[in-house]
C-alpha positions as CSV (number, residue, x, y, z in Angstrom):
1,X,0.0,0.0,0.0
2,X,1.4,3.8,-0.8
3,X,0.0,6.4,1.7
4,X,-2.3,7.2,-0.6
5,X,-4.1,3.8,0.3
6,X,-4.3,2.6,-3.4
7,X,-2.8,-1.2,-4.4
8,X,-0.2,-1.2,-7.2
9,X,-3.3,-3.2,-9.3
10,X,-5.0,0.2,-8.4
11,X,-2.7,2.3,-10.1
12,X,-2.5,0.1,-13.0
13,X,-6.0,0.2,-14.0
14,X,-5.8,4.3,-13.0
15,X,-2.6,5.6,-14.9
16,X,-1.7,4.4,-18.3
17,X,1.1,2.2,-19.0
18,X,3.4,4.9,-20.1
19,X,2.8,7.1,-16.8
20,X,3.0,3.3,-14.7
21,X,6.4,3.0,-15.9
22,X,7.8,6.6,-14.3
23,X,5.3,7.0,-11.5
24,X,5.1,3.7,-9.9
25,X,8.1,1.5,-11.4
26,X,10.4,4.7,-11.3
27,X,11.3,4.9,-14.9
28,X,12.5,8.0,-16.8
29,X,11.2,9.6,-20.2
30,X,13.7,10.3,-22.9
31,X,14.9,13.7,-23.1
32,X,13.4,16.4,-24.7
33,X,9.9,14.3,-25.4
34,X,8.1,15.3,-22.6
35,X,5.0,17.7,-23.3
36,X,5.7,19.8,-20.3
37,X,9.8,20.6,-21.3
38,X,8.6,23.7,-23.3
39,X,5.7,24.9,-21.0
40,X,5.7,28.6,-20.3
41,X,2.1,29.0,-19.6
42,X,1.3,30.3,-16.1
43,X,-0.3,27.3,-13.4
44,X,0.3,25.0,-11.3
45,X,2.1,21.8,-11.8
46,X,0.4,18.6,-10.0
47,X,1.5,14.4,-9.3
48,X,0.1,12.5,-11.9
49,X,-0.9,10.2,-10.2
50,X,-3.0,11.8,-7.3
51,X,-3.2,15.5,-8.0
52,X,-1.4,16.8,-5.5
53,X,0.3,20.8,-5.8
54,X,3.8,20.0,-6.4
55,X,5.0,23.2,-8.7
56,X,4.1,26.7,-9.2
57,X,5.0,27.9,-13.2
58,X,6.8,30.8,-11.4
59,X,10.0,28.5,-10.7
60,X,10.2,26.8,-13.6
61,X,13.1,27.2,-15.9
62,X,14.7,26.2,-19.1
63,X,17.7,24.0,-17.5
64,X,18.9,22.8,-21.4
65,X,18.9,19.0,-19.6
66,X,14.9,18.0,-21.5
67,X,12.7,17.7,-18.5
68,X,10.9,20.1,-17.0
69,X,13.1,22.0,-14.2
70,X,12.3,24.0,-11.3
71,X,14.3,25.8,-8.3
72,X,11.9,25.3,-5.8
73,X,8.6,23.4,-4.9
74,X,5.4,24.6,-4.2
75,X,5.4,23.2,-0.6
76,X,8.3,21.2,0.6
77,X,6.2,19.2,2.9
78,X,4.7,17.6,-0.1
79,X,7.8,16.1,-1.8
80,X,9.8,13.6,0.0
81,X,13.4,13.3,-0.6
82,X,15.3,9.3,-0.9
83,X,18.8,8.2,-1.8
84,X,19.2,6.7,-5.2
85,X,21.7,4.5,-5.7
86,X,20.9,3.1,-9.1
87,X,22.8,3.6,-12.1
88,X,26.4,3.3,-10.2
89,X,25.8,7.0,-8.8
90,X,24.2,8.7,-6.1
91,X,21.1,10.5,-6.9
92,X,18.3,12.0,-4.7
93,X,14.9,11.0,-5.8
94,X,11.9,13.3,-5.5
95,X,8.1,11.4,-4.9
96,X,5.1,12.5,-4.5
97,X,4.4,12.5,-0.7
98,X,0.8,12.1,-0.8
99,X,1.1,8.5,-3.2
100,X,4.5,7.6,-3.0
101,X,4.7,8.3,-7.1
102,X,7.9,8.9,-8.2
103,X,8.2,12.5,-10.1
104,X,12.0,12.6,-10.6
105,X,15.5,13.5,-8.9
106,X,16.7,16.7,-7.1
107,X,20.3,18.4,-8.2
108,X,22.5,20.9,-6.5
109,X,23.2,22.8,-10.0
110,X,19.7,25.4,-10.2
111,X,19.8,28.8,-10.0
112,X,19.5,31.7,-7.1
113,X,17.7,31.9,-5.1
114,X,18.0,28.3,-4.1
115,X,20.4,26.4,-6.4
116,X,18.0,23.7,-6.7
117,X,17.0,21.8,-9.4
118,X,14.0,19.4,-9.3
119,X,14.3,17.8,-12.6
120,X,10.9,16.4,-13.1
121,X,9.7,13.7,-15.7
122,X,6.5,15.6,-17.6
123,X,4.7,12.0,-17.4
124,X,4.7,12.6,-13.3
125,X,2.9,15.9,-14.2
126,X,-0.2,17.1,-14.8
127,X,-0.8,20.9,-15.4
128,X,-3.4,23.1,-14.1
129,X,-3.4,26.4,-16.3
130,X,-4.2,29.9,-14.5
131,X,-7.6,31.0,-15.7
């Protein structure tokens, strides 16, 4: 069970296979093919999976690396921070801390005023535009 109280056979009949894959089995999108990597339209950024606030438009930025970037989230308090250790290099994972979805990793490398940068698959996203 994720904290969202939904079983795994849940999800899969909820997200499509493509968003199963990065969400729930932690896989990444190729570069550059996400809808959300050229975004500038003013909203909200939300998990995916379970709707949740994650990212304000305002902190988004183009970080030339083909996922969706931003230098800070919308609440810290719901993302949730783990060590990665796949791939031979250590990585720290960003999910979703109302479902346990994964959404991406976290780097050191962002800009002022934080340095941050959540770099986000656009498959973990969902976009609510500013009316």
């Amino acid at each position: 069970m994720t904290p969202s109280n939904k079983t795994e056979a849940d999800w899969k009949k909820k997200l499509t296979p493509e968003r199963y894959r990065v969400l729930r089995e932690k896989d990444t999108e190729p570069a550059f093919s996400g809808q959300y990597y050229k975004t500038n339209d003013q909203g909200m950024y939300v998990c995916g999976a379970c709707g949740q606030a994650l990212f304000s438009s305002d902190t988004k930025y183009d970080a030339g690396c083909g996922w969706p970037s931003f230098y800070a989230a919308q609440d810290q308090g719901k993302l949730e921070l783990h060590d990665d250790l796949s791939y031979g290099m250590h990585r720290i994972e960003v999910t979703c801390s109302n479902c346990g979805s994964h959404l991406g990793h976290l780097f050191d490398d962002g800009p002022k005023p934080t340095g941050q940068r959540y770099c986000i698959n656009s498959l973990s996203l969902d976009f609510k535009k500013d009316k």
